[in-house]
N, C-alpha and C positions, 0 to 999 in steps of 0.2 A: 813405210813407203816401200812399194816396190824397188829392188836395187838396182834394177836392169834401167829405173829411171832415174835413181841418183848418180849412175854411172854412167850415162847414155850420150855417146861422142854426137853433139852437134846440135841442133834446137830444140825445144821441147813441141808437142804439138799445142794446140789450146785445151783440147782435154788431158791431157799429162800436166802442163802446168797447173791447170782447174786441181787435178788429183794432190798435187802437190801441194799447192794453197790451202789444203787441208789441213796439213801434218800441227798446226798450231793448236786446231778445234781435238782433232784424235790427243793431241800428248792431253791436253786439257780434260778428257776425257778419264783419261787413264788415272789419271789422281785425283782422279772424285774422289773423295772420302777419306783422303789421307791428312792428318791435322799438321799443317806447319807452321812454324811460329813465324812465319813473314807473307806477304801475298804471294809466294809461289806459282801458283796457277793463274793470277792474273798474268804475271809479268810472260808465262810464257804464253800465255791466249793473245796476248799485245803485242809481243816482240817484230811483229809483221805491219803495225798500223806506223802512221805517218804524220809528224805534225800540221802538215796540210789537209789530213783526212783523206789521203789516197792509197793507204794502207788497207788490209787486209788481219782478221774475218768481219770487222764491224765500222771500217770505217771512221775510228773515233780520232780525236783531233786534238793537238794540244797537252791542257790537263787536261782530259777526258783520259788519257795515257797514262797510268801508272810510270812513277820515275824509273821502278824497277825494269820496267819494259824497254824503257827509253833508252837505256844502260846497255840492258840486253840488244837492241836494236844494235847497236854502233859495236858493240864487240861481235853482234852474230858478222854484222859484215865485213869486220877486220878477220875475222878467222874465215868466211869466206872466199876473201882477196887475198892473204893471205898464204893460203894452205893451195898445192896445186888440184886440179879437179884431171879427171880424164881428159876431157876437152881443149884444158889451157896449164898451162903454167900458173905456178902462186906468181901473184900482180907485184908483189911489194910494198913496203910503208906508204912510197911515194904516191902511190896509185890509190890507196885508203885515205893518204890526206888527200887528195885530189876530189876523190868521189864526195866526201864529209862538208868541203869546201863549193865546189858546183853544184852540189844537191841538199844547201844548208837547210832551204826550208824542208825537209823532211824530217830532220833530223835536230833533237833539241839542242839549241844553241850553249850551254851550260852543260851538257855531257860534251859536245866536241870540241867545249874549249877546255875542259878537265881532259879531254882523248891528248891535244895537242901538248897539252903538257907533258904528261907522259911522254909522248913521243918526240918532245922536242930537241932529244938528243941523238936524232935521225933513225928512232928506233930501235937502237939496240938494245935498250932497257925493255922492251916488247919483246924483243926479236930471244933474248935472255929465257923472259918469263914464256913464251912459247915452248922453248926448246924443253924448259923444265915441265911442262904440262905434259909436251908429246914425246 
């Protein structure tokens, strides 16, 4: 992905986002042919889709979603809200359970109640394992 649109102070247009809604199909891409011993490739071709089927690149719904996706799904947007962007400040735990909570149907109900555990000690058992990653 362009950088000048991962780092771009303020909205995206509809084709920068269209561009961007890509980036699952391109990584997808890129590890054709590499053999791993878990669905790797699905989970990242998924990690966009929605239990409601409002996801993105295929739409799928439910199980139709690899769990590994589902996983991936809730951690990509904790490290999204999370981490600050140019545009905003990192949101905080509080703001990941918020989202996870208002927007349950998208998000499989048995990864965010395994996310709340984890975090149920206001995050800093995350907040730990972040610091050590970055």
């Amino acid at each position: 992905m362009p950088n000048e649109l991962l780092s771009k102070y303020g909205h995206l247009t509809a084709e920068e986002y269209a561009l961007i809604k890509t980036h699952a199909v391109r990584a997808d891409g890129l590890l054709l042919g590499i053999d791993f011993p878990w669905p790797v490739r699905e989970m990242i071709l998924q990690h966009h889709e929605r239990m409601d089927g409002s996801g993105y690149p295929n739409g799928l719904m439910g199980n139709e979603i690899c769990l590994g996706a589902r996983i991936l799904a809730v951690s990509d947007i904790t490290d999204a809200m999370m981490n600050a962007r140019p545009y905003r400040r990192a949101l905080g735990i509080e703001k990941v359970i918020s989202e996870l909570a208002d927007n349950s149907h998208l998000y499989d109900p048995d990864v965010c109640k395994a996310f709340m555990a984890i975090v149920a000690d206001g995050g800093e058992s995350l907040k730990k394992a972040i610091h050590i990653i970055y």
